[in-house]
MIFI-479172 format. One record per atom (N, C-alpha, C): atom name; x, y, z. Coordinates in Angstrom, 2 decimals, always signed. Atoms other than C-alpha are relative to their C-alpha. Example, Ala and Ser with C-alpha at 12.3 -4.5 7.8 and 13.67 -1.06 7.14 Angstrom:
% residues 2
(r 'N' (+0.89 -1.19 +0.00))
(r 'CA' (+12.30 -4.50 +7.80))
(r 'C' (+0.90 +1.20 +0.00))
(r 'N' (-0.82 -1.19 -0.06))
(r 'CA' (+13.67 -1.06 +7.14))
(r 'C' (-0.77 +1.09 +0.73))
//
This chain:
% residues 180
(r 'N' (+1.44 +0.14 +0.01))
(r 'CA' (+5.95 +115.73 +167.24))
(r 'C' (-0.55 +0.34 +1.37))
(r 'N' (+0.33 -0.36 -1.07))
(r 'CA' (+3.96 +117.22 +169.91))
(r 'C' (-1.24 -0.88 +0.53))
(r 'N' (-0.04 +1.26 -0.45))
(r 'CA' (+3.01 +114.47 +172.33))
(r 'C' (-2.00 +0.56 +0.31))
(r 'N' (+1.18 -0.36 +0.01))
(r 'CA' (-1.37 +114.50 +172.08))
(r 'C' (-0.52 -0.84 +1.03))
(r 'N' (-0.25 +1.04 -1.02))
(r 'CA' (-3.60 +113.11 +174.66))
(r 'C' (-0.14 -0.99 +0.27))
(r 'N' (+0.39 +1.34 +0.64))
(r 'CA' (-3.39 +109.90 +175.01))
(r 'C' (+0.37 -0.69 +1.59))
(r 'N' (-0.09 +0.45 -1.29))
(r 'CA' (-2.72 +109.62 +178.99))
(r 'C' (-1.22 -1.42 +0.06))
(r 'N' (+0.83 +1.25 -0.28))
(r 'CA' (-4.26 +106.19 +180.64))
(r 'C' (-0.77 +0.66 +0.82))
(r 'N' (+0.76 -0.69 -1.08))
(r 'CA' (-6.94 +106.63 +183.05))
(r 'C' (+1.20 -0.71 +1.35))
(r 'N' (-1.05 +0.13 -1.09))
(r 'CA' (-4.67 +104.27 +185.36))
(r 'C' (+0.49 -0.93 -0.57))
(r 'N' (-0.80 +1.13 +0.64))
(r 'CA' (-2.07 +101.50 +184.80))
(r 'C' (-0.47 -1.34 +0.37))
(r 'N' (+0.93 +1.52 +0.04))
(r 'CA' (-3.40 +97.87 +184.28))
(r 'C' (+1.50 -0.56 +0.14))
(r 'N' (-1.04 +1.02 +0.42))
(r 'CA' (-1.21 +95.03 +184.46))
(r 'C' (+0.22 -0.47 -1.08))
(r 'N' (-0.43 +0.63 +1.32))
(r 'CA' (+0.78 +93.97 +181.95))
(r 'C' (-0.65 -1.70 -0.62))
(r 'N' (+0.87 +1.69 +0.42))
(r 'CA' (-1.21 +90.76 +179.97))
(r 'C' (+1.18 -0.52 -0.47))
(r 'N' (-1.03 +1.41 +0.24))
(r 'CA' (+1.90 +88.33 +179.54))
(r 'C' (-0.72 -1.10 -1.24))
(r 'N' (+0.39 +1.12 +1.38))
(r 'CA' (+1.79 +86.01 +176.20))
(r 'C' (-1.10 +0.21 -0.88))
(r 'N' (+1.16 +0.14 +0.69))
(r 'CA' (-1.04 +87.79 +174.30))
(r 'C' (-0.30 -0.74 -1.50))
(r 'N' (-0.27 +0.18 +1.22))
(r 'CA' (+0.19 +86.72 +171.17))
(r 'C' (-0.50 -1.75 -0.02))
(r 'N' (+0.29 +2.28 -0.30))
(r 'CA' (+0.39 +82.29 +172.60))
(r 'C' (-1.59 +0.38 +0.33))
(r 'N' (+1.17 +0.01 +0.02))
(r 'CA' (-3.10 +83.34 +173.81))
(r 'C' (-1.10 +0.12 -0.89))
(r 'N' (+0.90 -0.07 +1.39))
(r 'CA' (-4.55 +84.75 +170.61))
(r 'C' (+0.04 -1.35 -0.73))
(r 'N' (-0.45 +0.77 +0.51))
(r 'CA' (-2.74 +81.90 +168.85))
(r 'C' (-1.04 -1.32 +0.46))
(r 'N' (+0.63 +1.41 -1.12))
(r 'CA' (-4.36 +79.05 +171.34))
(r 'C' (-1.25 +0.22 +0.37))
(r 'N' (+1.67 -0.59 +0.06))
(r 'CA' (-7.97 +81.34 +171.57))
(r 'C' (-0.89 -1.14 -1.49))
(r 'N' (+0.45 +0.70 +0.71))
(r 'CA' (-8.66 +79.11 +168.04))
(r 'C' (+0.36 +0.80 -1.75))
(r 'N' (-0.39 -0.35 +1.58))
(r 'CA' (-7.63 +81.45 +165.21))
(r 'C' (+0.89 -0.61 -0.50))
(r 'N' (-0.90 +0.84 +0.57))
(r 'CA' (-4.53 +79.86 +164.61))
(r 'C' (-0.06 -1.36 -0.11))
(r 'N' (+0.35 +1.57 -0.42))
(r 'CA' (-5.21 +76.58 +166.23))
(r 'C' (-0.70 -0.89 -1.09))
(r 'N' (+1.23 +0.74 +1.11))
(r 'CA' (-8.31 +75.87 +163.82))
(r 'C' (+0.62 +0.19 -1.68))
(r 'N' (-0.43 +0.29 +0.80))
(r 'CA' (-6.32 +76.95 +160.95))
(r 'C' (+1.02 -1.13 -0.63))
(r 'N' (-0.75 +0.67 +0.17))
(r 'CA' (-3.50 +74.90 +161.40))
(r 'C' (+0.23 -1.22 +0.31))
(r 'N' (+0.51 +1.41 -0.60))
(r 'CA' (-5.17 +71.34 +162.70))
(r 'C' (-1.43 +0.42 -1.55))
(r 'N' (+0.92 +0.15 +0.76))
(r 'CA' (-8.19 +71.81 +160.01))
(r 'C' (-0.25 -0.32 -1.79))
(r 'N' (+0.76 +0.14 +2.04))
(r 'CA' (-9.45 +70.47 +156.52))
(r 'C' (-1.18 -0.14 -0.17))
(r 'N' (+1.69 -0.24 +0.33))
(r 'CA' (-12.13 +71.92 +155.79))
(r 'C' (-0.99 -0.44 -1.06))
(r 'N' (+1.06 +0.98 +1.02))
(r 'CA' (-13.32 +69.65 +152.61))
(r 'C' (+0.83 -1.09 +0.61))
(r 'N' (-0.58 +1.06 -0.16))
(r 'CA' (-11.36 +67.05 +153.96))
(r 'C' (+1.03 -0.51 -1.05))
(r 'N' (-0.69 +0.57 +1.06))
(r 'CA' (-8.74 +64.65 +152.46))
(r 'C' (+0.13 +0.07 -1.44))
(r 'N' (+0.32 +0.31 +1.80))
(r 'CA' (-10.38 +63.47 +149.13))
(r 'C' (-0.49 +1.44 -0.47))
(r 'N' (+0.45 -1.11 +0.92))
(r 'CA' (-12.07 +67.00 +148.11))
(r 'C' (+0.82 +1.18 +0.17))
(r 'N' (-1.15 -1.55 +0.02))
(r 'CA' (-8.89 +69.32 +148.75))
(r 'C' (+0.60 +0.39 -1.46))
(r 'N' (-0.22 -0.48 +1.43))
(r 'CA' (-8.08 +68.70 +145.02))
(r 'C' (-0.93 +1.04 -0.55))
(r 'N' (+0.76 -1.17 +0.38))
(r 'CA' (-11.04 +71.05 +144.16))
(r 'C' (-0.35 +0.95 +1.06))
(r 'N' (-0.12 -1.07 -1.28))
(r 'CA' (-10.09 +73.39 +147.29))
(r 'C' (+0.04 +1.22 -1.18))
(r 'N' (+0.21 -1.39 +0.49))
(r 'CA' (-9.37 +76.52 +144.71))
(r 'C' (-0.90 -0.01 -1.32))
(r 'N' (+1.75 +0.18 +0.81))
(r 'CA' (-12.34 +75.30 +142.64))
(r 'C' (-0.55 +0.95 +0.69))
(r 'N' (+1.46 -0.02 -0.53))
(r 'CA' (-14.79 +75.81 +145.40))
(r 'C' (+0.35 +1.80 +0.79))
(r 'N' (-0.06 -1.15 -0.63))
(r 'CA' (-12.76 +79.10 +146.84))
(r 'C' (-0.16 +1.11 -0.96))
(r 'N' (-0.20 -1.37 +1.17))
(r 'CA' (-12.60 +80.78 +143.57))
(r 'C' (-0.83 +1.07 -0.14))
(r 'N' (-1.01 -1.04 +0.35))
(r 'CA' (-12.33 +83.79 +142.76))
(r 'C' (+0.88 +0.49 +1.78))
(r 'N' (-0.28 -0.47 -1.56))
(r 'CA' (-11.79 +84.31 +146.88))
(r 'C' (+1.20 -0.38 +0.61))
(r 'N' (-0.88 +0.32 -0.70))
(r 'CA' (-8.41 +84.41 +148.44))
(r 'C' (+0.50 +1.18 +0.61))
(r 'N' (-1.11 -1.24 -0.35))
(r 'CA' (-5.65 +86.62 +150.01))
(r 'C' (-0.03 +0.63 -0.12))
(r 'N' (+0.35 -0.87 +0.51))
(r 'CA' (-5.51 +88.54 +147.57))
(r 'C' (-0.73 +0.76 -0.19))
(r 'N' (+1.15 -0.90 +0.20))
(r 'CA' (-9.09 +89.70 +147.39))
(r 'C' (-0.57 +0.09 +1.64))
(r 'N' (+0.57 -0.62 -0.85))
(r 'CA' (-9.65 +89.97 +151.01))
(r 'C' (+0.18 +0.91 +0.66))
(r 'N' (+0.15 -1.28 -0.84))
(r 'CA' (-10.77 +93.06 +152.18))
(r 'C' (+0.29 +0.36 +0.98))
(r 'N' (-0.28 +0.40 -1.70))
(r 'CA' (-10.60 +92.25 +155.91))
(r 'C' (+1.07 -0.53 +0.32))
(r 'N' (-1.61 +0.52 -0.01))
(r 'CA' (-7.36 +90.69 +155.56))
(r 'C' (+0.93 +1.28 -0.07))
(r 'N' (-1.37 -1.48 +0.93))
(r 'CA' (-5.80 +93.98 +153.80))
(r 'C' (-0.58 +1.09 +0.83))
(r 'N' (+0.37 -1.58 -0.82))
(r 'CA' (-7.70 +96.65 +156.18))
(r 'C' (+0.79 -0.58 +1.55))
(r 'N' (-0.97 +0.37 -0.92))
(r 'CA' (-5.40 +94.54 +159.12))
(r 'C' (+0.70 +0.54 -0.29))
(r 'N' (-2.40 -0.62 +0.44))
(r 'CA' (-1.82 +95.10 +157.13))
(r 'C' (-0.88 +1.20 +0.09))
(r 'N' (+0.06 -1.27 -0.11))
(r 'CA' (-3.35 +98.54 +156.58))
(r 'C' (+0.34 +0.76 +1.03))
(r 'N' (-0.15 -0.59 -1.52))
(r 'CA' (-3.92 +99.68 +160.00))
(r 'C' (+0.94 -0.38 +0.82))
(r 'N' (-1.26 +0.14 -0.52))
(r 'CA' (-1.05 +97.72 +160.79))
(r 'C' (+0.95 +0.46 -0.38))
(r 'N' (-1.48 -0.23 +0.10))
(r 'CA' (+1.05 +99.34 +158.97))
(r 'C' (+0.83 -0.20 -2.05))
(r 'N' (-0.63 +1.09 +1.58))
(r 'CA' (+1.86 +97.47 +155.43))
(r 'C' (-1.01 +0.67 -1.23))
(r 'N' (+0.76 -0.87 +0.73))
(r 'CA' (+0.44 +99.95 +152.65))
(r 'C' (+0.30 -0.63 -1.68))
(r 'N' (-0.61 +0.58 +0.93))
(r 'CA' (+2.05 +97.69 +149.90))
(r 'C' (-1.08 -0.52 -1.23))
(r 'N' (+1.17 +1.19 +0.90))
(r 'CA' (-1.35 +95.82 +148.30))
(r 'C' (-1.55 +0.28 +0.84))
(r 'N' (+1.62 -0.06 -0.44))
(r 'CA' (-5.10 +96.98 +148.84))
(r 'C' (-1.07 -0.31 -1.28))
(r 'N' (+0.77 +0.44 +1.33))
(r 'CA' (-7.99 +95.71 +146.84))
(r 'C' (-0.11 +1.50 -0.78))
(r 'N' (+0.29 -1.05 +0.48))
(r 'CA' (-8.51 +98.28 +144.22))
(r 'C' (-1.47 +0.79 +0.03))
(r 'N' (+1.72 -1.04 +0.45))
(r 'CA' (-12.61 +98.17 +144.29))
(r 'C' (-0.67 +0.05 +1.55))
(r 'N' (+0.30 -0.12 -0.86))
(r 'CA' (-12.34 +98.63 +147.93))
(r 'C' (+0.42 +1.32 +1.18))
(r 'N' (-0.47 -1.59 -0.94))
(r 'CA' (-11.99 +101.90 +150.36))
(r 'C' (+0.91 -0.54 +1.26))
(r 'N' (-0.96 -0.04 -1.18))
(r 'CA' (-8.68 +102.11 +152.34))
(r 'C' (-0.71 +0.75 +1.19))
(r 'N' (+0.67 -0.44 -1.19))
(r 'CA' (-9.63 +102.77 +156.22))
(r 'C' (+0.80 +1.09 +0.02))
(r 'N' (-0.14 -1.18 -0.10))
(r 'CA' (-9.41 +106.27 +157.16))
(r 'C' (+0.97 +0.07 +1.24))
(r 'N' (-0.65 -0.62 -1.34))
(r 'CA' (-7.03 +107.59 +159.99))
(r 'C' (+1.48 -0.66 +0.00))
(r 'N' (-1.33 +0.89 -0.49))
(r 'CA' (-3.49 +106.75 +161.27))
(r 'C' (+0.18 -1.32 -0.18))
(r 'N' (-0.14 +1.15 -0.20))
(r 'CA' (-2.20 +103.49 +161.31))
(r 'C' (+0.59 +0.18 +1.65))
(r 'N' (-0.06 -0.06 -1.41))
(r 'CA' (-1.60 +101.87 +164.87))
(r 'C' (+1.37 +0.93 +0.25))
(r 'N' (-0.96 -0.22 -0.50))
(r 'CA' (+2.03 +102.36 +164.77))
(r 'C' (+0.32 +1.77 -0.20))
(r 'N' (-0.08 -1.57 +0.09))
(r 'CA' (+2.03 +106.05 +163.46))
(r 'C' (-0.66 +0.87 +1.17))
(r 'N' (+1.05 -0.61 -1.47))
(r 'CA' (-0.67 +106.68 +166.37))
(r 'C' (+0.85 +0.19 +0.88))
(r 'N' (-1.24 +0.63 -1.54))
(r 'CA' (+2.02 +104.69 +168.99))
(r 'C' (+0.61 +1.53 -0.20))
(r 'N' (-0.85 -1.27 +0.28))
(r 'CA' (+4.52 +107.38 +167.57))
(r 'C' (-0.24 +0.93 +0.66))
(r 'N' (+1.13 -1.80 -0.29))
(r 'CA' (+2.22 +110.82 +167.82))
(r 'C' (+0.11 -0.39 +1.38))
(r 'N' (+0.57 +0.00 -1.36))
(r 'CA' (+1.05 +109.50 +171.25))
(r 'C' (+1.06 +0.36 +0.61))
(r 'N' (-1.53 -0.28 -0.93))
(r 'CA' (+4.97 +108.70 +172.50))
(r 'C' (+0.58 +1.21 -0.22))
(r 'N' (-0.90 -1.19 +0.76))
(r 'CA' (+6.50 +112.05 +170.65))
(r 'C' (+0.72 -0.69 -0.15))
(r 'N' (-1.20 +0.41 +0.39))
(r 'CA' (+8.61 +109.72 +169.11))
(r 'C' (+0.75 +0.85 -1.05))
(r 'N' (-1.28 -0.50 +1.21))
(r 'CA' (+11.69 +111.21 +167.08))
(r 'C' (-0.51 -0.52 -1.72))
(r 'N' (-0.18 +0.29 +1.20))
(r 'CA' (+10.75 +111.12 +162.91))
(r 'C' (+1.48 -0.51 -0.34))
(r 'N' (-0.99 +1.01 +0.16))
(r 'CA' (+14.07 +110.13 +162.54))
(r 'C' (+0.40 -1.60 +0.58))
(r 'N' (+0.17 +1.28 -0.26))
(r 'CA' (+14.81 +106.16 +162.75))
(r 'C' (+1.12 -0.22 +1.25))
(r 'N' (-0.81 +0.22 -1.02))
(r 'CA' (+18.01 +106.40 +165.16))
(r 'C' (-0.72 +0.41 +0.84))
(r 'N' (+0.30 -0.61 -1.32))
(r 'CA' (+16.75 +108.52 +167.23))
(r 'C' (-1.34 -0.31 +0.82))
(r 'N' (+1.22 +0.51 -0.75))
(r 'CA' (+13.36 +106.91 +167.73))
(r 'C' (-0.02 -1.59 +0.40))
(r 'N' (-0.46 +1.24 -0.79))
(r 'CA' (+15.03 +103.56 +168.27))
(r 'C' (+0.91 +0.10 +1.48))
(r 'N' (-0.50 -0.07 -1.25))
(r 'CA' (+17.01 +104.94 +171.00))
(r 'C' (-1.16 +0.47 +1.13))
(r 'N' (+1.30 -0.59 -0.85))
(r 'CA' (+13.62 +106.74 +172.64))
(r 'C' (-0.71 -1.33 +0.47))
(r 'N' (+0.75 +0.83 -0.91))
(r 'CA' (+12.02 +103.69 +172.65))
(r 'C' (+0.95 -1.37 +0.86))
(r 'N' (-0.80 +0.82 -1.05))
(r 'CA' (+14.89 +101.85 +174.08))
(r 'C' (+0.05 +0.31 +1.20))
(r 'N' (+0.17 -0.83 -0.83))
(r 'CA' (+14.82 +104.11 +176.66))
(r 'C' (-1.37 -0.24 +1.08))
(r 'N' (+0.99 +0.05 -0.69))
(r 'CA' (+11.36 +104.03 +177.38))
(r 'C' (-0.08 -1.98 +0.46))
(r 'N' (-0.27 +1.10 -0.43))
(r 'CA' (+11.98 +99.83 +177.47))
(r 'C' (+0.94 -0.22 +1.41))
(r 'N' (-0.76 +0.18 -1.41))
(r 'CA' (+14.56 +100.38 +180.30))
(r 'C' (-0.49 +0.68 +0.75))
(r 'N' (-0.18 -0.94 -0.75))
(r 'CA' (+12.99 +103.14 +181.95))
(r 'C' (-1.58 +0.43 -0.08))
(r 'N' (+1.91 +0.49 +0.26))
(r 'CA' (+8.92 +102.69 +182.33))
(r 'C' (-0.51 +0.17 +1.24))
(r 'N' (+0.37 +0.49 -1.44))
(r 'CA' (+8.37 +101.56 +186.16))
(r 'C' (-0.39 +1.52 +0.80))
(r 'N' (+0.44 -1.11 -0.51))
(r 'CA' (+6.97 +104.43 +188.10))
(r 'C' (-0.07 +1.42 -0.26))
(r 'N' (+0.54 -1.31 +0.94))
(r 'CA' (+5.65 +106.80 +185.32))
(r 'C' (-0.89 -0.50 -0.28))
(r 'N' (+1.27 +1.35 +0.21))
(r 'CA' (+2.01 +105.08 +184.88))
(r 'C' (+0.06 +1.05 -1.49))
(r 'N' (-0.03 -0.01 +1.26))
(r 'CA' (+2.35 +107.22 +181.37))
(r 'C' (+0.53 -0.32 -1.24))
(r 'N' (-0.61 +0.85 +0.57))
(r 'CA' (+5.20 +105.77 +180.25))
(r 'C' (+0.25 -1.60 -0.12))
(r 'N' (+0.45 +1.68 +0.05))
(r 'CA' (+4.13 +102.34 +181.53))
(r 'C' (-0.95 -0.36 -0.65))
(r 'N' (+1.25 +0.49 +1.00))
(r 'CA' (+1.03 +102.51 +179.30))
(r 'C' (+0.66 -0.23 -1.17))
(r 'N' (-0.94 -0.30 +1.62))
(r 'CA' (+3.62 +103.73 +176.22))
(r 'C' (+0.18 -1.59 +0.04))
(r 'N' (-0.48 +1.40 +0.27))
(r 'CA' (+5.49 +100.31 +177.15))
(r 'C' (-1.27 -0.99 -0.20))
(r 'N' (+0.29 +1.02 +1.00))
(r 'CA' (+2.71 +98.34 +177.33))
(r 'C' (-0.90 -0.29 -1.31))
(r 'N' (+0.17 +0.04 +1.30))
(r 'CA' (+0.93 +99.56 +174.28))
(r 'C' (+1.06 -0.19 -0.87))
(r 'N' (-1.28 +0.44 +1.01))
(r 'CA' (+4.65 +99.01 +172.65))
(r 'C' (-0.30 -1.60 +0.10))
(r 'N' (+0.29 +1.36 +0.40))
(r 'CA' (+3.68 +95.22 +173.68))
(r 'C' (-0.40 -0.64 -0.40))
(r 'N' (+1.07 +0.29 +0.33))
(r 'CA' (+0.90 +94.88 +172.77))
(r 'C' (+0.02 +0.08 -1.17))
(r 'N' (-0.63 -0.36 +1.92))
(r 'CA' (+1.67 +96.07 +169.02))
(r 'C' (+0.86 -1.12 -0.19))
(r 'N' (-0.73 +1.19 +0.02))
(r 'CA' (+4.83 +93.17 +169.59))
(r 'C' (-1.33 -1.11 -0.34))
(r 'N' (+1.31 +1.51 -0.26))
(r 'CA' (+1.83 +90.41 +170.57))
(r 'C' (-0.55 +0.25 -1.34))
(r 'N' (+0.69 +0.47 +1.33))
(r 'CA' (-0.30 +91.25 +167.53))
(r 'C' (+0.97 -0.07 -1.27))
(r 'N' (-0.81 -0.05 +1.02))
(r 'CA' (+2.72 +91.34 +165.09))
(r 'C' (+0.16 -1.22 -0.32))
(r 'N' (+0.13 +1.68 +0.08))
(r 'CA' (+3.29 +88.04 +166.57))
(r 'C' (-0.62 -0.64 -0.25))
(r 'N' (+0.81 +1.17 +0.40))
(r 'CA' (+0.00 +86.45 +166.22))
(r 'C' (-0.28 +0.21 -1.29))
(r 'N' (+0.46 -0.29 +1.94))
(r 'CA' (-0.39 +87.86 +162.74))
(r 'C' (+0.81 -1.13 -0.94))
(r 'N' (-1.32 +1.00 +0.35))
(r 'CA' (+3.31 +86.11 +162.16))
(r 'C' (-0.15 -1.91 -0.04))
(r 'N' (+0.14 +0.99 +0.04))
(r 'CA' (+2.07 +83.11 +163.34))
(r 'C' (-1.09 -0.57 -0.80))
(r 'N' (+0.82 -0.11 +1.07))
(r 'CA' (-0.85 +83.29 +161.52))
(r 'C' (+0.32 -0.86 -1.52))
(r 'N' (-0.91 -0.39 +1.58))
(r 'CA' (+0.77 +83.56 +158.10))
(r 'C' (+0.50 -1.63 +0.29))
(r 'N' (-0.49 +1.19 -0.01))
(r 'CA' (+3.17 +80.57 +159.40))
(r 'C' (-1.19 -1.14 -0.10))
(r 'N' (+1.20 +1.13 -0.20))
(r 'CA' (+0.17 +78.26 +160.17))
(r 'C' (-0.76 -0.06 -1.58))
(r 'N' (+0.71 +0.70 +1.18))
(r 'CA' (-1.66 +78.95 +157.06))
(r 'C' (+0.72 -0.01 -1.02))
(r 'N' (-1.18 +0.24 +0.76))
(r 'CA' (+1.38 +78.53 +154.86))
(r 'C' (-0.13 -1.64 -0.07))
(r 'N' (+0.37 +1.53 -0.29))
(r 'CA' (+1.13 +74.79 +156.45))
(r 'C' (-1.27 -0.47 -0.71))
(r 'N' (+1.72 +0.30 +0.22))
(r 'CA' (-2.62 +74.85 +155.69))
(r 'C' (+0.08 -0.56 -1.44))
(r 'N' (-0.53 -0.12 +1.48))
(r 'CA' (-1.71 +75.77 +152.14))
(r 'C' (+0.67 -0.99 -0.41))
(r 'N' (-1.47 +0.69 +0.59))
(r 'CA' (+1.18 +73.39 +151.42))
(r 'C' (-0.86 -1.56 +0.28))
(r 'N' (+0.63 +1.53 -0.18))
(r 'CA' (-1.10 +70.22 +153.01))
(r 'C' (-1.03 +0.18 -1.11))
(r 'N' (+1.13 +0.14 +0.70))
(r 'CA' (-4.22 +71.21 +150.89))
(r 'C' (+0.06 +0.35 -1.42))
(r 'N' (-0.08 -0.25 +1.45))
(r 'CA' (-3.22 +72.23 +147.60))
(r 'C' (+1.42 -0.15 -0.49))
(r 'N' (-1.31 +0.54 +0.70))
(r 'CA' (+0.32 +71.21 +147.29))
(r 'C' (+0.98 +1.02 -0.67))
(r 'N' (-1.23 -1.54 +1.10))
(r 'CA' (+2.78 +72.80 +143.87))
(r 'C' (-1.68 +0.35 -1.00))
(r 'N' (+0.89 -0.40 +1.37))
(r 'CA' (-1.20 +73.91 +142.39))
(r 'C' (+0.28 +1.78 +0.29))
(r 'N' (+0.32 -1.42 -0.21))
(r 'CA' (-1.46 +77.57 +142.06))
(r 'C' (-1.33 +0.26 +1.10))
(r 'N' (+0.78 +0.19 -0.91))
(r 'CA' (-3.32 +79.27 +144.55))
(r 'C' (-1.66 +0.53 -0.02))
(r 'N' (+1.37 +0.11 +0.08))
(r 'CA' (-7.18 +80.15 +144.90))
(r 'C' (-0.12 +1.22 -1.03))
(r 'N' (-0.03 -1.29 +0.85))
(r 'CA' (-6.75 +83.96 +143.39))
(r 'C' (+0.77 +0.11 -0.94))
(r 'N' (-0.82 -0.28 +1.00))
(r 'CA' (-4.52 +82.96 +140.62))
(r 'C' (+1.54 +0.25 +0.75))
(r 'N' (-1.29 +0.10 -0.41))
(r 'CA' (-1.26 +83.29 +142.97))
(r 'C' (+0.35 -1.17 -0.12))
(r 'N' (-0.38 +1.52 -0.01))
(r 'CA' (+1.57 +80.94 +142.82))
(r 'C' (-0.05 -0.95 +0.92))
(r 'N' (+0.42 +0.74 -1.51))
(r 'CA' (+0.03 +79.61 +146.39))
(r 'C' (+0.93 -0.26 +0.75))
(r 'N' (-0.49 -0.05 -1.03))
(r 'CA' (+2.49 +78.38 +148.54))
(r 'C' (+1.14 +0.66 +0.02))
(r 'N' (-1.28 -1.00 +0.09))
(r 'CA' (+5.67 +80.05 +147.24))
(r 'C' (-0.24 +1.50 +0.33))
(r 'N' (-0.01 -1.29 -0.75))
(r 'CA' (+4.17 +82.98 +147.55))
(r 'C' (-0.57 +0.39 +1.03))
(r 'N' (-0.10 -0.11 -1.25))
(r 'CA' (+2.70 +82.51 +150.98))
(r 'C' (+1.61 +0.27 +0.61))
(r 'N' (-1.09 +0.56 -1.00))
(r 'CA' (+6.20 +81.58 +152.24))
(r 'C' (+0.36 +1.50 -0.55))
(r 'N' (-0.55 -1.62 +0.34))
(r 'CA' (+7.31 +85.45 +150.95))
(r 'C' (-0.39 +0.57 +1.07))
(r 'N' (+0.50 -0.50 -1.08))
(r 'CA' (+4.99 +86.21 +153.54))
(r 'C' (-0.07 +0.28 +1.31))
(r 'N' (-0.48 +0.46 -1.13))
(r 'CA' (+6.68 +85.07 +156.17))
(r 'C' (+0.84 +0.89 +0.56))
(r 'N' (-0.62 -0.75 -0.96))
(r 'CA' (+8.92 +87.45 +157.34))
(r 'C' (-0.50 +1.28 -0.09))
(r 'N' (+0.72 -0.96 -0.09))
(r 'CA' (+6.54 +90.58 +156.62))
(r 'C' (+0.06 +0.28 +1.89))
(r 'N' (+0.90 -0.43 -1.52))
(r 'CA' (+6.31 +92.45 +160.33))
(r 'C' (-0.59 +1.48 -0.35))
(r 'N' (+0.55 -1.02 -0.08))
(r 'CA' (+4.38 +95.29 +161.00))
(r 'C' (+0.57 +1.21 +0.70))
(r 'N' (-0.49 -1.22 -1.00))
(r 'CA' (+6.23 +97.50 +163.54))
(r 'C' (+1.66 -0.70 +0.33))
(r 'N' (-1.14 +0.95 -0.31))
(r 'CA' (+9.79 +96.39 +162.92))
(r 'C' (+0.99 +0.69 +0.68))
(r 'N' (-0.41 -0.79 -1.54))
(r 'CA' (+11.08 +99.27 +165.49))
(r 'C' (-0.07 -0.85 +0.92))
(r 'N' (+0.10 +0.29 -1.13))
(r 'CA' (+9.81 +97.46 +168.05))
(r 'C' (+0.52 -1.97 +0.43))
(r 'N' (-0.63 +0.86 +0.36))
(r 'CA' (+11.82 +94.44 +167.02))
(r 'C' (+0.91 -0.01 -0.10))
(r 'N' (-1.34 -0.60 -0.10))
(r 'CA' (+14.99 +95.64 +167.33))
(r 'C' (+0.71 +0.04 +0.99))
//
């Protein structure tokens, strides 16, 4: 693939823990400390959400999209246009279409980054893709919890089997190259 341009203007410092930061910013936090009818009215939690869950959100599924996960999009809704991140990462790095050979490239570029400010952007846009995989991951984990305190063995708001099939959800990543 012939490498397009995608130079930095200059190299930033690397942001350390974006993922504990997103996580601890309140998205996760508020999911996974919160009841939002409280105690007594969580029995009519996929009453009051119905027809609205997982399954039908749009904004939920144009994330996996662009992240990556092409598996489940609403049907009466328009997939986002362009690359996904990690196909971008790719193009940008000239990574290898083949899977060995673009796990060894970016191993490579993991050992071998430090005084190339173009290949120090590669790495830390490779981190940065890690961090949101992670807070997505944690995500998922947290409202799995959410799920399992507020509605128990009921089915879940969109007609899923709710928490069993959250917990499927759980080891979904998005860029599992860069996990390796």
């Amino acid at each position: 693939m012939p490498a397009t341009n995608c130079s930095p203007p200059a190299r930033r410092p690397r942001r350390r823990g974006c993922a504990a930061s997103w996580a601890s910013s309140g998205c996760c936090s508020r999911t996974s400390t919160s009841r939002p009818w409280g105690r007594r009215a969580s029995s009519s939690s996929a009453t009051t959400l119905a027809p609205a869950s997982g399954f039908q959100s749009v904004q939920f599924r144009r994330i996996e999209w662009i992240s990556g996960l092409h598996d489940a999009f609403p049907a009466d809704a328009s997939q986002p246009e362009g690359p996904a991140l990690y196909e971008a990462f790719c193009t940008c790095a000239a990574l290898p279409a083949e899977r060995e050979a673009r796990l060894q490239a970016l191993a490579d570029l993991y050992r071998d980054h430090e005084g190339d400010p173009a290949r120090a952007a590669l790495y830390d846009v490779a981190e940065l893709l890690v961090d949101h995989d992670e807070g997505i991951a944690l995500w998922r984990h947290h409202h799995v919890l959410m799920a399992a305190r507020e509605i128990g063995s009921r089915p879940g708001a969109g007609g899923s089997p709710g928490v069993p099939y959250l917990e499927t959800t759980l080891e979904r990543r998005f860029f599992p190259d860069l996990g390796t």
